[in-house]
C-alpha positions as CSV (number, residue, x, y, z in Angstrom):
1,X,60.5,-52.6,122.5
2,X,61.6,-49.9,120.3
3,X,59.3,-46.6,120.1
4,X,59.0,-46.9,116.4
5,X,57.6,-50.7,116.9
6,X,55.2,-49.8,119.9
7,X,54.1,-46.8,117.5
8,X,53.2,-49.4,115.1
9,X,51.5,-51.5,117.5
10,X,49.4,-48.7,118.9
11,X,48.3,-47.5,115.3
12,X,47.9,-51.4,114.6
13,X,45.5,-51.5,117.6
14,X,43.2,-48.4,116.9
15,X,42.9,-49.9,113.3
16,X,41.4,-52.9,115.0
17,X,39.2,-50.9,117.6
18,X,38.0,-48.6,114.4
19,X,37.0,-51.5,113.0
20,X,34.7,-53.5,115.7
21,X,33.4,-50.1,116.7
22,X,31.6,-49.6,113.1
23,X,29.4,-52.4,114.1
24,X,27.9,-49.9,117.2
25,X,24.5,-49.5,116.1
26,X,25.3,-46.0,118.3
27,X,26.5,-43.6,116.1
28,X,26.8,-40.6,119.0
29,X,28.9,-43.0,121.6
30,X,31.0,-44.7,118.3
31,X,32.4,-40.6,117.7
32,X,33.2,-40.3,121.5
33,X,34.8,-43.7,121.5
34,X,36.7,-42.4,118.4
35,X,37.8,-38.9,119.7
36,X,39.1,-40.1,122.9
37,X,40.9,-43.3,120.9
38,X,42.5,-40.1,118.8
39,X,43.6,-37.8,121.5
40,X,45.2,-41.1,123.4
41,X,47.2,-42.1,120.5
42,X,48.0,-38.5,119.6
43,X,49.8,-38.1,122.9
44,X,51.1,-41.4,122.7
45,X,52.7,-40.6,119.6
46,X,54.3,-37.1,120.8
47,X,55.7,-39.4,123.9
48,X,57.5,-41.8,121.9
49,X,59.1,-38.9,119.4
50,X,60.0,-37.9,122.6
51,X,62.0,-40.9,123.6
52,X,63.0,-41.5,119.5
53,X,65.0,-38.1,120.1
54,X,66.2,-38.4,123.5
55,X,67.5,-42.4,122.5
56,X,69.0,-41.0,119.5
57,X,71.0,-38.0,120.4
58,X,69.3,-35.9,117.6
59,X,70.1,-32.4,118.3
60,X,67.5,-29.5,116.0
61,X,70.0,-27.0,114.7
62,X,68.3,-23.7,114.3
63,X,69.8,-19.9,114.2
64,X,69.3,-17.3,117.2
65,X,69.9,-13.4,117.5
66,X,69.9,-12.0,120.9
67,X,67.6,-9.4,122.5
68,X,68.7,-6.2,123.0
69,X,67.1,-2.6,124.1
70,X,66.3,-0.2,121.7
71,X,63.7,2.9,121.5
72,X,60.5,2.0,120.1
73,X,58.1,4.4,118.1
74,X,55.3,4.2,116.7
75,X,54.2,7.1,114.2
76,X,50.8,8.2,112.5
77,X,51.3,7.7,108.9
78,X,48.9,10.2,106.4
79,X,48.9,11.9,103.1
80,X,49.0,15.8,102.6
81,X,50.1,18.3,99.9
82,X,52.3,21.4,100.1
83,X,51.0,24.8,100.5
84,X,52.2,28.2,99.7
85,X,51.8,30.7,102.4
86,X,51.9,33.4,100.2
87,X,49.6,33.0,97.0
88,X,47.7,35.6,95.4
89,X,45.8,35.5,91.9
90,X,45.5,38.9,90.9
91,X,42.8,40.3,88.9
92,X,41.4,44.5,87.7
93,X,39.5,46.1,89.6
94,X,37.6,47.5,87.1
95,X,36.4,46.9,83.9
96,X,39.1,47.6,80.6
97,X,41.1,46.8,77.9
98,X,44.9,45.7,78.8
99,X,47.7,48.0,77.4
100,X,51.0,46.5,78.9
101,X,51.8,43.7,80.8
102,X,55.2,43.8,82.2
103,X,55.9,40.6,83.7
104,X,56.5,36.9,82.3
105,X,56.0,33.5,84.2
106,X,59.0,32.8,86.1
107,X,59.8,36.6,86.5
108,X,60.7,37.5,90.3
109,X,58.8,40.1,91.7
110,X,58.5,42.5,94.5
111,X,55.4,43.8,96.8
112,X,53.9,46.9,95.3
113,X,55.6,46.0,92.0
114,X,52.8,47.4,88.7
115,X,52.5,43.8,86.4
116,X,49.8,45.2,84.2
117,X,48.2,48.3,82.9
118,X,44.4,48.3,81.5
119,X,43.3,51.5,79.4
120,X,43.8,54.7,81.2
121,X,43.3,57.2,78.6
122,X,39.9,58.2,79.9
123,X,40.6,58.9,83.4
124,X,44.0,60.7,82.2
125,X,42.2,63.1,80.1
126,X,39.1,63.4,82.6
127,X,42.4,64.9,85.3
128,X,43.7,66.7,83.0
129,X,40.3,69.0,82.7
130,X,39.8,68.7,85.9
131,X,43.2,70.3,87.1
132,X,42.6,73.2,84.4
133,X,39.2,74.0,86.3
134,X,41.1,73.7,89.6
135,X,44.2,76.3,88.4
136,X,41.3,78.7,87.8
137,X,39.1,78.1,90.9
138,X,42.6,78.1,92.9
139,X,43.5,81.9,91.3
140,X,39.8,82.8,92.1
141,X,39.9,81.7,96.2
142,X,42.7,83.4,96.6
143,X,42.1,86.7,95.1
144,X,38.9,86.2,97.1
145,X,40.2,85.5,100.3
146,X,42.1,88.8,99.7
147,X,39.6,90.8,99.0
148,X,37.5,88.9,102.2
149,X,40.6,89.9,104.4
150,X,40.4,93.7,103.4
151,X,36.5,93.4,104.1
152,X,36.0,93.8,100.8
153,X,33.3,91.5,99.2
154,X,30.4,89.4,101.2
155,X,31.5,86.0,102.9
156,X,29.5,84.0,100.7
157,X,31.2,84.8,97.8
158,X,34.5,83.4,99.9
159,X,32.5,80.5,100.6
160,X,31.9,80.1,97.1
161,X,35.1,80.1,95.9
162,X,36.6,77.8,98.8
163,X,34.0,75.2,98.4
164,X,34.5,75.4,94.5
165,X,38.0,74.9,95.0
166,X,37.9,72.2,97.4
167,X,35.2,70.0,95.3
168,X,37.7,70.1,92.6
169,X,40.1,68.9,94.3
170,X,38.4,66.0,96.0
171,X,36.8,65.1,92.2
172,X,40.7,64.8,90.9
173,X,41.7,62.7,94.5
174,X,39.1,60.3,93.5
175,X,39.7,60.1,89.8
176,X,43.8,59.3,90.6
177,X,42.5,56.3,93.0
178,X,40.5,55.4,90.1
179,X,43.2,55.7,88.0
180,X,45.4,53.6,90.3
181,X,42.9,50.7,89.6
182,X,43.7,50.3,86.1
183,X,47.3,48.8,87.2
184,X,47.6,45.1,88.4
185,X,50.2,45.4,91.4
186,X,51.5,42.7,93.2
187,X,50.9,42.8,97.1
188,X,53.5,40.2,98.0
189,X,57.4,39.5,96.7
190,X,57.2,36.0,95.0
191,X,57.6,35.0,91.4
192,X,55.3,35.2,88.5
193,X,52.9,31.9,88.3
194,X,51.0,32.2,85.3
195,X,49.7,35.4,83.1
196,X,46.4,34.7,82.1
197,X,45.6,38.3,80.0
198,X,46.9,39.2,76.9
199,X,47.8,42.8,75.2
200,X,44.1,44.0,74.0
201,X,42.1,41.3,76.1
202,X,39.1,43.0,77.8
203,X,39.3,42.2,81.1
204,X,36.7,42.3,84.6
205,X,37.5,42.5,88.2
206,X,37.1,38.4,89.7
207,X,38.8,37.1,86.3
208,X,42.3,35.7,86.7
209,X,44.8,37.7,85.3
210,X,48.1,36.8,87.0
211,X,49.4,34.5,89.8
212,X,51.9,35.3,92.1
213,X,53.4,32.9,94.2
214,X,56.2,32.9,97.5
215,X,58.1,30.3,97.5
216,X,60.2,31.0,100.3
217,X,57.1,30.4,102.4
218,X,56.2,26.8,102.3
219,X,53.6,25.2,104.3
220,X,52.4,21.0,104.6
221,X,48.9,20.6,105.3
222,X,47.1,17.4,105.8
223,X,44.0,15.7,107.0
224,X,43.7,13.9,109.8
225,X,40.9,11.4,110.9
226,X,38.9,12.1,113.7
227,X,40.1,9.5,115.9
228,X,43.6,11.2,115.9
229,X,42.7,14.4,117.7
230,X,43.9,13.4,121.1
231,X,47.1,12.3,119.5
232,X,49.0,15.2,117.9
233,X,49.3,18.3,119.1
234,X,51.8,20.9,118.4
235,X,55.7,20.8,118.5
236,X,55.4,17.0,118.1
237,X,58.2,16.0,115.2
238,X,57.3,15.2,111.7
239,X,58.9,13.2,109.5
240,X,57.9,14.3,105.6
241,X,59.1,12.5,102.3
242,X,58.1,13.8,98.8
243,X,58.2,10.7,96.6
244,X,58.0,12.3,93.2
245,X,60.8,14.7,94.6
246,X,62.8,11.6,96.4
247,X,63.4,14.0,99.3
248,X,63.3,13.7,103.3
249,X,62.8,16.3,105.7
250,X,62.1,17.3,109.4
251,X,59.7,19.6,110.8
252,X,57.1,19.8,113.8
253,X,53.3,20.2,113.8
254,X,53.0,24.3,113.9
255,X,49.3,23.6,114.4
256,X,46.5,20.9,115.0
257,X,42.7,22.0,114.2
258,X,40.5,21.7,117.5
259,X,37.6,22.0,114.9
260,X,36.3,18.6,113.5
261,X,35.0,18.5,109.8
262,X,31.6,17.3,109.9
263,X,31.2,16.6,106.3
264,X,34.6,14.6,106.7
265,X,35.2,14.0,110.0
266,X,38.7,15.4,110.0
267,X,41.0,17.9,111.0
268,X,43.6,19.6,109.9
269,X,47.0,19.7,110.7
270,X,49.6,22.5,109.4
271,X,53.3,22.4,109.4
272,X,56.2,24.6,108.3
273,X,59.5,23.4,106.1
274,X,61.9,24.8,107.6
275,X,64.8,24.8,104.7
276,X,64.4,26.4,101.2
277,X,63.5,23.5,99.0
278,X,63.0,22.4,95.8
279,X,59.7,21.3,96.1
280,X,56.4,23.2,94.4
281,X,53.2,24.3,95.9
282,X,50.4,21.0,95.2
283,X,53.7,18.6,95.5
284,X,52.0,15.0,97.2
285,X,53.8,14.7,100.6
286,X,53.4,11.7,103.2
287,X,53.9,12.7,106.5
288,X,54.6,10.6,109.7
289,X,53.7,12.1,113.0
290,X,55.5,10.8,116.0
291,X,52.9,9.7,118.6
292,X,54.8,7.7,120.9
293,X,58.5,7.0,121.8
294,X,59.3,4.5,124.7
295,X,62.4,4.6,127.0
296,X,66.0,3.5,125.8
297,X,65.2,0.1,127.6
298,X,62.6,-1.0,126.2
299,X,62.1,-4.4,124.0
300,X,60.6,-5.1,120.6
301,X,60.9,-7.9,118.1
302,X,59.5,-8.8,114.9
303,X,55.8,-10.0,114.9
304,X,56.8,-12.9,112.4
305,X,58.9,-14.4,115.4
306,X,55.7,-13.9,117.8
307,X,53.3,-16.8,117.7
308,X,49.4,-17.5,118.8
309,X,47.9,-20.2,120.7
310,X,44.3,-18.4,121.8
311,X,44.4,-15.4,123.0
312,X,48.4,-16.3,124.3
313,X,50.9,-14.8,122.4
314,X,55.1,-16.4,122.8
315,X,58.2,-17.1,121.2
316,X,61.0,-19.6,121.8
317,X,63.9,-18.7,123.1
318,X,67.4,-21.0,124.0
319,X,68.2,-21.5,127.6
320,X,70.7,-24.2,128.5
321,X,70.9,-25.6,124.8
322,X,67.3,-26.8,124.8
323,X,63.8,-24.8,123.6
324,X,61.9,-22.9,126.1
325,X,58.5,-21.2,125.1
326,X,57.9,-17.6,126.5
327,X,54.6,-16.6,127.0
328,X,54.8,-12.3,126.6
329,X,52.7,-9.6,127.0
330,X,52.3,-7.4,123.9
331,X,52.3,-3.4,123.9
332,X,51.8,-1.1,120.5
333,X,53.0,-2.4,117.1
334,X,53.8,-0.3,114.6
335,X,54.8,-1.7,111.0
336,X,55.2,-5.5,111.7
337,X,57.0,-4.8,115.1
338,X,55.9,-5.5,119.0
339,X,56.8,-3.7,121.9
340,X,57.6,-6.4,124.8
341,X,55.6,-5.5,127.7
342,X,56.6,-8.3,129.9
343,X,57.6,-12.0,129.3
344,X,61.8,-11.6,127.7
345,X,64.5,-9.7,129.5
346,X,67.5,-8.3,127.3
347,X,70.0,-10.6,126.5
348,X,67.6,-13.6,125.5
349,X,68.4,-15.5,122.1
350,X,64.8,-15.3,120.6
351,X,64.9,-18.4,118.2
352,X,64.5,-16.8,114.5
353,X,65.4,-19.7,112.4
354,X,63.5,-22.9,113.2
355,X,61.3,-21.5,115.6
356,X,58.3,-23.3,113.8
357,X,59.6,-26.6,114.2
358,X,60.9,-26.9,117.7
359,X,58.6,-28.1,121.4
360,X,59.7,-27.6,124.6
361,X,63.1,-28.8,125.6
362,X,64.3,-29.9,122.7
363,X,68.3,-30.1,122.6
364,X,69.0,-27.2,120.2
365,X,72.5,-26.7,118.2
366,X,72.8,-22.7,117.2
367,X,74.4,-22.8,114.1
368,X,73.8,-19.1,113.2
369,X,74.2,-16.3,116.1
370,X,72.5,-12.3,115.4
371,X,72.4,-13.3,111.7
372,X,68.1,-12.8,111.8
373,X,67.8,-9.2,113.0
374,X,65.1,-9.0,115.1
């Protein structure tokens, strides 16, 4: 009998058997009859495809790319922002009216360079009395001290004119520092970010009058989540890409926070480029950390190749022209991929076309070889 006319017969005969059973007046044994009827003729069926294929010579043709070793990583993906070390927003330190600004954005500047003057005339003209009063108490010390050498004169008198002297002298120190506050000076070399002030703008000290920034000095600082802070540590590499800026770089993690963010529950991580770039302070950057890199032997395949039954995880792979399934032990995915703990060996042709169609030990025709990467 051929399988095609017993598969008939057997589906003829569970017609029949559904049919006298719905007279059971037993709902609950009329199921059970039912399911076991199903799973009989299920396996009955697979049986006879079985034979169908075997009688027929019908051979699946399906494509296969071999296994090979390879390193496999897995990284820590996150967003951060660039940083300049060096950034200052300059403001007065005291209250005035500004008189010359000598600087434009874009300007490159040095440390200890003057950007802005406020109104100085005050302090000027408070000196210039000052060092008048101190040419006279100078002429009158030492015409005193003279006379106090010859024994001529009483010692406070000497005292007199010394401590005049001297108090002017400290009053004109304090009024130059003073006077050194009404300039704007730069304390680092960078270039000019923004002027804020204007020619006749009263300004106070803690108002923003002009930024400075370094941009030889770059720095990438991120946030991690909390559950990363056993995973990066410093001198592990760092992959950064600036997608507005279409630009790929290198660097390593120059430091990892041991202090968790309790508002947040992250830490922060701080990193170094180590070129002169393009790229401005604020510019988005996505970083990927390195946290694990496996020997040169190990194995890894696509997960779209890996398939479930339970909690088993397996592929097919050819051996001998026919389908074998692989049960394999899974390690850390990263991005759609599998490490292979245990389960394929290198040189294995890992089924990559047709693997959804084929059972165990069907004849297989490889009509495609390595043309799926895995």
């Amino acid at each position: 009998m051929k399988p095609t006319f017993a598969l008939k017969s057997l589906l003829f005969i569970a017609s029949a058997t559904y049919v006298i059973s719905c007279s059971s007046k037993n709902p609950k044994a009329e199921l059970e009859s039912l399911k076991t009827q199903k799973v009989a003729i299920e396996k009955k069926i697979e049986e006879l495809e079985k034979q169908f294929k075997s009688d027929s010579g019908l051979v699946l043709e399906i494509s296969a790319t071999e296994l090979k070793p390879e390193i496999f990583k897995t990284f820590i993906d996150v967003q951060g922002k660039v940083e300049a070390e060096e950034s200052v927003s300059l403001s007065s330190e005291i209250p005035g009216m500004v008189t010359q600004i000598y600087v434009r954005v874009g300007d490159a500047v040095k440390s200890g360079q003057v950007l802005a003057e406020t109104d100085s005339r005050i302090v000027h003209q408070q000196i210039a009395d000052l060092e008048i009063n101190l040419n006279l108490a100078e002429q009158v010390f030492e015409k005193q001290s003279k006379l106090w050498n010859e024994k001529i004169g009483t010692e406070l008198q000497y005292l007199q004119a010394k401590t005049t002297k001297e108090s002017l002298e400290k009053k004109i120190e304090t009024l130059k520092q003073q006077l050194s506050m009404t300039k704007i000076v730069s304390p680092i070399s960078g270039v000019v970010d923004g002027v804020n002030i204007k020619v006749g703008q009263a300004i106070a000290p803690g108002i923003p009058a002009i930024n400075v920034v370094n941009l030889n000095h770059l720095k990438v600082v991120a946030e991690l989540a909390e559950s990363y802070s056993g995973k990066v540590k410093k001198g592990q590499a760092l992959q950064l890409f600036f997608p507005d800026q279409n630009l790929q770089l290198e660097s390593t993690v120059h430091y990892a926070s041991k202090i968790i963010n309790p508002m947040s529950r992250t830490f922060q991580l701080t990193a170094y480029l180590n070129t002169q770039t393009d790229v401005p302070p604020n510019a988005v950057v996505k970083l990927q950390i390195n946290d694990y890199t496996s020997g040169a032997e190990s194995l890894s395949i696509s997960e779209k190749f890996i398939q479930k039954s339970g909690n088993e995880c397996y592929v097919w792979i050819v051996e001998n022209a026919k389908a074998v399934k692989k049960p394999i032990v899974l390690g850390r995915n990263y991005k759609g991929r599998s490490e292979i703990i245990s389960g394929l060996k290198s040189g294995d042709f890992i089924i990559t076309q047709g693997y959804d169609l084929v059972k165990s030990n069907d004849p297989l025709s490889i009509i495609q070889k390595n043309a799926f990467p895995l």
